[in-house]
C-alpha positions as CSV (number, residue, x, y, z in Angstrom):
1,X,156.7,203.5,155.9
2,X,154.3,204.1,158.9
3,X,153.7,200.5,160.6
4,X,151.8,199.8,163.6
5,X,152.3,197.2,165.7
6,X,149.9,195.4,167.8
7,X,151.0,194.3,171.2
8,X,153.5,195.2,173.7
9,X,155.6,192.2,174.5
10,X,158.7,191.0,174.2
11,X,158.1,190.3,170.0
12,X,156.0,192.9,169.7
13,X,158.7,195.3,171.0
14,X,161.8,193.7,169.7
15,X,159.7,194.6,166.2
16,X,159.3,198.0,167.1
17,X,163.0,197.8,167.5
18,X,164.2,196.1,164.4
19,X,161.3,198.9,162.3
20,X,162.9,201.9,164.1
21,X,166.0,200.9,163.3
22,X,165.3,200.3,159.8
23,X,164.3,204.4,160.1
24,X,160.2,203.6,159.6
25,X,157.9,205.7,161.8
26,X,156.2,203.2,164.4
27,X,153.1,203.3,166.3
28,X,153.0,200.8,169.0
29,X,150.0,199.6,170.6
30,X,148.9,197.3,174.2
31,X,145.9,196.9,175.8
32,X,147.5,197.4,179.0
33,X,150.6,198.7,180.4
34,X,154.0,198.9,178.4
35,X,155.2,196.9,179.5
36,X,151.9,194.6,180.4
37,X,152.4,192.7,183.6
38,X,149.7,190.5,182.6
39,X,151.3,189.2,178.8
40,X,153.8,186.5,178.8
41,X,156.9,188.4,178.3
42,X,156.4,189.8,181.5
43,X,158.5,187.5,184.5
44,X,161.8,187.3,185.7
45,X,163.8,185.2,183.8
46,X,163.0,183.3,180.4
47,X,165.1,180.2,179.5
48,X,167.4,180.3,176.1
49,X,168.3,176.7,175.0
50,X,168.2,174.5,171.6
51,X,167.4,171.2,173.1
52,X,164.2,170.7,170.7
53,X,164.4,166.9,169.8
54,X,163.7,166.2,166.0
55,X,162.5,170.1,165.8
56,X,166.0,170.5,163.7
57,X,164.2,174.1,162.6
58,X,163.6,175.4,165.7
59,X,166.9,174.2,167.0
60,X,169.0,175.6,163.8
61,X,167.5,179.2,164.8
62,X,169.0,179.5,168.2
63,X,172.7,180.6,166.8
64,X,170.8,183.3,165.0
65,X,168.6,184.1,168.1
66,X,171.7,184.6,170.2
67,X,173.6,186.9,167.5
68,X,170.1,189.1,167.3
69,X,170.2,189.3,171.4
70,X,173.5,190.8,170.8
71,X,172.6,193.2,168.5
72,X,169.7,194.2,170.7
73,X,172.5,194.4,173.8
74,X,174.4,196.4,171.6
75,X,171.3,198.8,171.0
76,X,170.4,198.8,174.8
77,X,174.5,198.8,175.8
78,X,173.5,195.9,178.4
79,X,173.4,192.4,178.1
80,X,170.2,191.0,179.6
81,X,171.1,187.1,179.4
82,X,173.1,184.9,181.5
83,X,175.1,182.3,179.3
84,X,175.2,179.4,181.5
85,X,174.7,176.9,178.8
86,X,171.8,174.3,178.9
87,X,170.5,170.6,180.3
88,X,168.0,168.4,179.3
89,X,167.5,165.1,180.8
90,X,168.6,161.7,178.8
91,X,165.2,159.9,181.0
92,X,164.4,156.3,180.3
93,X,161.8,155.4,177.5
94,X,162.0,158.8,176.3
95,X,163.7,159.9,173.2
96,X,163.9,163.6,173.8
97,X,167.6,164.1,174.6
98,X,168.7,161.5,172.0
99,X,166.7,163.3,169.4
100,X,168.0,166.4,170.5
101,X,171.8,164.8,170.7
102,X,171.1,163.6,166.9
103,X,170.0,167.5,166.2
104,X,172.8,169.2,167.8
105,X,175.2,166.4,165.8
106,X,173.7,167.1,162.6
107,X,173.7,170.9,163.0
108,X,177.3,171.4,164.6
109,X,175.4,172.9,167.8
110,X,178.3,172.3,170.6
111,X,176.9,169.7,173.3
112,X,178.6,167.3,175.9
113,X,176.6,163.9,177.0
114,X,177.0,164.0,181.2
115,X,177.2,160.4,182.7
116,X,178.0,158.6,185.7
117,X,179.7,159.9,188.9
118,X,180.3,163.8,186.9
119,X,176.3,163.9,187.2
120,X,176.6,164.4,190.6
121,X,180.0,166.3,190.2
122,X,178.5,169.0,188.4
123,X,174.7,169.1,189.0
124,X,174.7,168.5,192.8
125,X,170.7,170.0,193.5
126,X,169.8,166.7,191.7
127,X,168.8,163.0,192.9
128,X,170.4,161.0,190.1
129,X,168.4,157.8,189.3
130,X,169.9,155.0,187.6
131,X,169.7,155.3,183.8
132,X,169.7,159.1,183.9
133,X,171.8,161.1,182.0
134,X,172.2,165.0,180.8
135,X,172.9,166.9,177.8
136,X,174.7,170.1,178.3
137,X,175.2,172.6,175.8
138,X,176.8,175.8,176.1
139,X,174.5,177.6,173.7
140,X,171.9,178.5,175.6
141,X,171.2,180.2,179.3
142,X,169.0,182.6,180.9
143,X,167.1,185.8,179.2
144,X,165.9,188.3,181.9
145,X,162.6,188.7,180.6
146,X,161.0,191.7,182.8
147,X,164.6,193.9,182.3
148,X,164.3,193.2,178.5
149,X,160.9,194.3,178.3
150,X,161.9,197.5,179.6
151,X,164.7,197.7,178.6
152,X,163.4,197.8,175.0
153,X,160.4,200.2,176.3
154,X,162.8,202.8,177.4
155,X,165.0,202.8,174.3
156,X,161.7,203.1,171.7
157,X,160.5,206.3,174.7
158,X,164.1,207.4,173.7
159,X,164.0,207.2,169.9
160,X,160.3,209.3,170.1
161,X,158.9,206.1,169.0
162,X,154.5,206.6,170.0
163,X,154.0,203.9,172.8
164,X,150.4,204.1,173.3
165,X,149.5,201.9,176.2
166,X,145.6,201.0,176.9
167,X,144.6,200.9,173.5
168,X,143.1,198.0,172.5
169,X,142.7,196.9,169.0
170,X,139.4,195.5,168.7
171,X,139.3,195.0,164.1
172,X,142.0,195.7,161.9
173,X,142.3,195.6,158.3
174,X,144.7,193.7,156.5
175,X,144.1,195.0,152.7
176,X,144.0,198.8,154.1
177,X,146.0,198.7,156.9
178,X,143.3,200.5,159.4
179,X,142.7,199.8,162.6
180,X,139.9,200.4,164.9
181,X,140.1,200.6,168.7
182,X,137.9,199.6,171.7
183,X,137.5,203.4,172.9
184,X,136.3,204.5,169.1
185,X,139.4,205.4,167.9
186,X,141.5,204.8,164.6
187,X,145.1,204.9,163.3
188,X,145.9,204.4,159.7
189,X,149.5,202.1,158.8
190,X,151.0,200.9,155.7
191,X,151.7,198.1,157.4
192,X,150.5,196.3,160.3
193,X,152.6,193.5,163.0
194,X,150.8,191.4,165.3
195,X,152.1,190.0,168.2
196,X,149.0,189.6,170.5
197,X,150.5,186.5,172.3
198,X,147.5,184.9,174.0
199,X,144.8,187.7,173.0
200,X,146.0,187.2,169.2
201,X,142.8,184.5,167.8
202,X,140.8,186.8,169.3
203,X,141.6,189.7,166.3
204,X,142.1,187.6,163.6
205,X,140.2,184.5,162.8
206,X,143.3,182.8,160.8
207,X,145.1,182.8,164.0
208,X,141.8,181.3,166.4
209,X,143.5,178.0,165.7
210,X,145.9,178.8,169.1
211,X,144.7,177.7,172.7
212,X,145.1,180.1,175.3
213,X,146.4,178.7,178.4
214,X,146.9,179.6,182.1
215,X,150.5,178.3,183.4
216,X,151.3,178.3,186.6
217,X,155.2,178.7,188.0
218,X,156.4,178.5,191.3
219,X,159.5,180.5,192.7
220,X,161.4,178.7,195.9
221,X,164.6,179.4,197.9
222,X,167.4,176.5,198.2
223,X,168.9,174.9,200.8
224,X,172.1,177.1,201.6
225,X,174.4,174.1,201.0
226,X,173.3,174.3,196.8
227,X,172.8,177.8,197.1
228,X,176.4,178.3,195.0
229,X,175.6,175.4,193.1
230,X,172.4,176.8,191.6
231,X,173.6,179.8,191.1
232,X,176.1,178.4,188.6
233,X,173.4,175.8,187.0
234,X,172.7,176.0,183.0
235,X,169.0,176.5,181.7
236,X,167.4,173.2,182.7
237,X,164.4,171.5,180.4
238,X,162.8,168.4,180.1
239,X,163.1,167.6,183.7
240,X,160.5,164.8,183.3
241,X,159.1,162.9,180.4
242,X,155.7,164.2,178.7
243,X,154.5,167.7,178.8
244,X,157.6,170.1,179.9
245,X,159.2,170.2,183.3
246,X,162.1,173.1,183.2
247,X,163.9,175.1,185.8
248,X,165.4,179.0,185.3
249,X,168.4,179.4,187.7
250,X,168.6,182.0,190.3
251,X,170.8,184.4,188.4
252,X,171.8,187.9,188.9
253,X,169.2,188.7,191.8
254,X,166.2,186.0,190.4
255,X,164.3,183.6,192.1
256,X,164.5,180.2,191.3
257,X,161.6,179.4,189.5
258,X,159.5,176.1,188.3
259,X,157.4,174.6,186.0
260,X,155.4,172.1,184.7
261,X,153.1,171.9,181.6
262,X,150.5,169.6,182.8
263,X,149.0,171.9,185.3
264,X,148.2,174.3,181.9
265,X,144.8,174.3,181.5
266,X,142.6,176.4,178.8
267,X,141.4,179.7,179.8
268,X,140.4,183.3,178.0
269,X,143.5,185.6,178.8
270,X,140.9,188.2,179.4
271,X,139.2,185.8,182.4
272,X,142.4,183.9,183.6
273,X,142.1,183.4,187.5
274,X,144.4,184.5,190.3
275,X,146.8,182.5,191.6
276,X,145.8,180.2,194.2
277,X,147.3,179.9,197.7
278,X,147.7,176.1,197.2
279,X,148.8,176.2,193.3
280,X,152.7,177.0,193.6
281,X,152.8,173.7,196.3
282,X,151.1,171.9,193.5
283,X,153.9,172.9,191.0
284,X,156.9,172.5,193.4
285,X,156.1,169.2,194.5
286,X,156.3,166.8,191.6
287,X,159.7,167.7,191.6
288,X,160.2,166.3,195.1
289,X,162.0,162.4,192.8
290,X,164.3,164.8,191.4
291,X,166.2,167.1,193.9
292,X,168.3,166.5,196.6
293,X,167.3,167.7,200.1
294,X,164.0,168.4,198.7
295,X,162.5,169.2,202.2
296,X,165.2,171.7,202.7
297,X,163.7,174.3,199.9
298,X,161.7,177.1,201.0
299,X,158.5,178.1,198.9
300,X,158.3,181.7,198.1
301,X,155.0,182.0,195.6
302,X,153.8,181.7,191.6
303,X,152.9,183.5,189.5
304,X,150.0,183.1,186.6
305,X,151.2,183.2,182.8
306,X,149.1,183.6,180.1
307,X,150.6,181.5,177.2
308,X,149.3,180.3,173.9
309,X,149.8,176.8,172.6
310,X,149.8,176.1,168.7
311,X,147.4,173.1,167.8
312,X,150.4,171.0,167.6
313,X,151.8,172.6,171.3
314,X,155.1,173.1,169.2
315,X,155.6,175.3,166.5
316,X,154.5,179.1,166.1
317,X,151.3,180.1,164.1
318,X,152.6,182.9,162.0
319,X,150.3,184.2,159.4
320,X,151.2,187.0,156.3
321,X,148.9,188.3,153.9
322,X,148.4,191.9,152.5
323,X,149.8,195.0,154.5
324,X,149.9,192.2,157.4
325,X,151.9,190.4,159.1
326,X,151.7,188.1,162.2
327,X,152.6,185.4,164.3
328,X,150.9,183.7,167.6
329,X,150.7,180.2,168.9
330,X,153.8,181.0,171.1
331,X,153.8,177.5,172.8
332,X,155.9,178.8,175.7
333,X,159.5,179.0,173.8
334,X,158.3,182.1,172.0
335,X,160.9,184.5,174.6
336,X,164.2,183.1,173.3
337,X,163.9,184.1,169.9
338,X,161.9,187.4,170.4
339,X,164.6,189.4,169.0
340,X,165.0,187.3,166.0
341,X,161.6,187.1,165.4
342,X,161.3,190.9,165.3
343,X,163.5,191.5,162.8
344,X,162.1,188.9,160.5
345,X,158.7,190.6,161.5
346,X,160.1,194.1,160.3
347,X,161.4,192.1,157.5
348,X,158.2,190.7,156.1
349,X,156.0,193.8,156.9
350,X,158.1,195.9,155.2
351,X,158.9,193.9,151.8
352,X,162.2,192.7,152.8
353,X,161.4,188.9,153.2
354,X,158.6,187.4,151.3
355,X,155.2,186.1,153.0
356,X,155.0,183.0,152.3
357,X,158.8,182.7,153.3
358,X,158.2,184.4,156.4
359,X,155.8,181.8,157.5
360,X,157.9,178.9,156.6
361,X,160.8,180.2,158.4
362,X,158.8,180.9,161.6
363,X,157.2,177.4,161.3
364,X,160.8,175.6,161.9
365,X,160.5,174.4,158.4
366,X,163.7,176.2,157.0
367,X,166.8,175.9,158.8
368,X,169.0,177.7,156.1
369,X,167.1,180.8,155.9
370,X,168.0,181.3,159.8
């Protein structure tokens, strides 16, 4: 089969993958660079963990995310991901890590509840407050998310697969499987994948449902006395209660990098503006409750994301009907199972997994298909 495949990011390529492997012919198509700098895929480091409170779906799929990262390392012959396990924060009032210890219980995820003086012990870049506590697992750590990109650019270049960068789609066709582009052109598929991250409502209407967002992130240097500690810290999340708070380590030449959802705010990925001078301060400093020697860090800059929450700001949109087949609504924990969701991508654009079963699956709905 001939399949095209819309978008350049880390699920759009890890589909490209999974279809090439599978011995189709595979057209992919960006409307920038491959990789795209500007789509969401594109940073330094993306976090890998299963803390997902009652989301027992989303959390079930991360054993299968990680055995899909290793076939893709076996593909690329390097491993791209750090496997420093994970922390979420047990906070007061807030029923996040409980849920999520409840989860892990019920799914026979491995996990270890982190109380008393061993907070301090182990996690030494953090002001423990009284009634605080952590749950680790080691099923989880850091994805290099710029290297992976690449990575999987360079391998598709290799395999004579047709990257065609600058090309956007502007109307496709789900019962035919034609697509038209912005500079006049058009390719013909038997099948079609979508991965348009942020840009993806903007093609098909089914999917319009998504809010784009502009997230800001901050990168900072740490005092030299937790330089060794950070270096050996886990994927952190839920650093605070309400929209997320997380933390990538600085891992194998990274920066240590920050973020917080309530500074998200709507915006068209095609209009998203700059960073500004005062914005990675504005990230960095809510933070200040939480780590130790907080005057002591050193800000280094941000960076502007383009990411696309689902109405719910949980689970993916995915969508199959006809020679199509797509999924959007990425709600910033799209990364860690971009290799996963490739191959079921390939899957249900080629006949091998049903549609309606493909959209179940990528909702959370069905742990046991994982």
């Amino acid at each position: 089969m001939k399949v095209a495949v819309v978008g350049a990011g880390a699920v759009g390529l890890s589909a490209a993958w999974a279809l090439t492997r599978r011995g189709h012919e595979v057209l992919v198509l960006d409307q920038g660079a491959i990789p795209n700098p500007l789509g969401a895929s594109f940073d330094e480091h993306r976090l890998i963990r299963p803390h997902y409170g009652a989301l027992d779906g989303y959390a079930a799929l991360v054993p299968a995310a990680l055995e899909a990262w290793q076939r893709l390392w076996d593909t690329l012959g390097r491993r791209h991901l750090a496997p420093n396990g994970a922390l979420a924060l047990g906070l007061p009032g807030d029923g996040f890590a409980e849920a999520s210890e409840r989860s892990f219980r019920a799914l026979g995820i491995p996990c270890e509840r982190v109380e008393g003086p061993a907070l301090a012990e182990r996690f030494p870049y953090f002001r423990w407050q009284s009634g605080v506590w952590a749950l680790y697992s080691p099923l989880g750590g850091v994805l290099f998310a710029d290297r992976i990109v690449g990575g999987l650019a360079d391998w598709l270049r290799g395999q004579g697969v047709a990257l065609r960068p600058d090309s956007r789609v502007v109307a496709l066709d789900a019962g035919t499987g034609r697509l038209e582009l912005a500079d006049g052109g058009r390719e013909q598929a038997d099948a079609l994948v979508v991965a348009g991250g942020a840009w993806a409502g903007k093609l098909l209407p089914e999917l319009a449902g998504q809010r784009p967002m502009r997230q800001i992130v901050a990168f900072v240097e740490p005092p030299a006395r937790l330089a060794e500690a950070w270096r050996r810290a886990p994927a952190l999340t839920h650093l605070a209660s309400g929209p997320s708070a997380y933390c990538a380590p600085p891992l194998d030449g990274t920066r240590l990098k920050f973020g917080r959802g309530e500074l998200r705010r709507p915006a068209d990925p095609d209009g998203a503006a700059p960073l500004g001078a005062d914005e990675p301060a504005a990230v960095f400093e809510p933070f200040r409750p939480l780590l130790a020697d907080f005057d002591d860090y050193r800000l280094l800059g941000g960076k502007v994301c383009r990411y696309a929450l689902s109405p719910d700001g949980e689970r993916f949109l995915p969508l199959a009907r006809d020679r199509l087949v797509a999924v959007a609504g990425c709600s910033g924990h799209m990364f860690k199972f971009a290799a996963l969701m490739g191959e079921r991508l390939a899957e249900a654009a080629t006949g091998g997994l049903g549609g309606a079963d493909f959209e179940a699956w990528a909702r959370g709905e069905v742990p046991a298909a994982a």
